[in-house]
N, C-alpha and C positions, 0 to 999 in steps of 0.2 A: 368663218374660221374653217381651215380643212381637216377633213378627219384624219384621226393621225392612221399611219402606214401600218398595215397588221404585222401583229407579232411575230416571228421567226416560224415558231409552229403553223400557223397559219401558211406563209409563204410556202415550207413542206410539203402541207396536206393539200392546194388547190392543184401542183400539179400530180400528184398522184390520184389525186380524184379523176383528173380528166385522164389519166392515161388508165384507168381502171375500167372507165365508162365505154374508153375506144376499145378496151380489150372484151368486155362484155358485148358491144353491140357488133365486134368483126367475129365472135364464138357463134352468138345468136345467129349471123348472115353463114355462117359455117355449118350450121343445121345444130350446134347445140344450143338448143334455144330453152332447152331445158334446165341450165346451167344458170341458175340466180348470184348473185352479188355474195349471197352471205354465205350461201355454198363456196364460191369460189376463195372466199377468203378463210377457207376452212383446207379448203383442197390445197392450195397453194402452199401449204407447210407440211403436206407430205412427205416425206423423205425418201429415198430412194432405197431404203432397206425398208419400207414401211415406219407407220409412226405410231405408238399405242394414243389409244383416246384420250386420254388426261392431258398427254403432251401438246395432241391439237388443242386443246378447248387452253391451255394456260397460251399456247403462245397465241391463238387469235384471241385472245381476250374474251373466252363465253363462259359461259357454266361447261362441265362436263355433261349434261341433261341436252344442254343446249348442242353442243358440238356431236351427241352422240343423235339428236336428231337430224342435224343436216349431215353426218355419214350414212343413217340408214336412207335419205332420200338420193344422196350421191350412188349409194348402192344400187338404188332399186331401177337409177337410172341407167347404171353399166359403167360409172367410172371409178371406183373405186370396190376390193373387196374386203373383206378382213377376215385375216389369217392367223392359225398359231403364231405365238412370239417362240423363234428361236432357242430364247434364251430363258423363257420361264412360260413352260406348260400350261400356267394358269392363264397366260395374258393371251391377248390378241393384238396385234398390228394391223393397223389400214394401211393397204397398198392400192399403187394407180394400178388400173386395166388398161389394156390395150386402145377402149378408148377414149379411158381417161390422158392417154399419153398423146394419140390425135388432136383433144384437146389443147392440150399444154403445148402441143408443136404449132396448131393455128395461135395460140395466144403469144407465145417466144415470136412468132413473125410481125405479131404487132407491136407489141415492146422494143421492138430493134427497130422498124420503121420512126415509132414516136422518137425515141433516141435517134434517132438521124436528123426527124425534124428540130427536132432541139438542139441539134450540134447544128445545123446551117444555120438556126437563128440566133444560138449562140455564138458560134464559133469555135472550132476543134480546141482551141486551146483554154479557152472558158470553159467550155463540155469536159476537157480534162480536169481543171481543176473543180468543177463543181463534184465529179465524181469523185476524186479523189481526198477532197472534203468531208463529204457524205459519208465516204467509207471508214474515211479517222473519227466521225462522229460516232459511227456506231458502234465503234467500241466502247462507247463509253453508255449507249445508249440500247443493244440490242442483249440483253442477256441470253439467247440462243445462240449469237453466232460462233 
């Protein structure tokens, strides 16, 4: 008997896994090789006005203990810093460095290559709609966006 087809989540999660894995080992071949998996999934939700700690660690799904450990190792690496919050004295914001934004520009060239290969093996108009899928899904599915 065949095993049956995995679940929707599943089907989700194996391609983002592999475009996670391209994005980590084209950073590493980029010289940051200092730049771990669980870092990066911490980093990735940066904002572009900075993001206070609580808000990384809820949306990557860590502790605040946990999230505030992989900022101070992001820190100490030179990608990120943490700064007054604007808006309340007492708080701080993590923001990207300079090279943490190096970063993010080698890893955006890999994500747009995978997205290429996946639309020739898709086809532009499957790649349209898969996207456009995805995106009505998460409204219903990303409470930050």
């Amino acid at each position: 008997m065949p095993s049956p087809a995995p679940n929707v989540g599943v089907l989700l999660f194996l391609p983002y896994r592999a475009m996670e894995a391209r994005v980590i080992a084209a950073l590493t071949a980029a010289g940051f090789e200092d730049l771990t998996l669980a870092q990066a999934r911490v980093f990735q939700r940066i904002g572009p006005d900075g993001t206070r700690l609580g808000e990384l660690a809820e949306q990557a799904q860590v502790t605040k203990q946990t999230a505030g450990f992989l900022v101070d190792q992001l820190e100490r690496a030179g990608y990120v810093r943490r700064m007054p919050d604007p808006d309340d004295g007492r708080a701080r914001r993590v923001h990207i460095t300079a090279r943490g934004a190096q970063a993010q520009t080698a890893a955006g060239r890999v994500v747009a290559d995978v997205e290429a290969e996946w639309e020739q093996h898709l086809g532009s108009r499957r790649m349209a709609m898969l996207r456009d899928t995805l995106v009505r899904l998460r409204e219903i599915t990303d409470p930050y966006a």
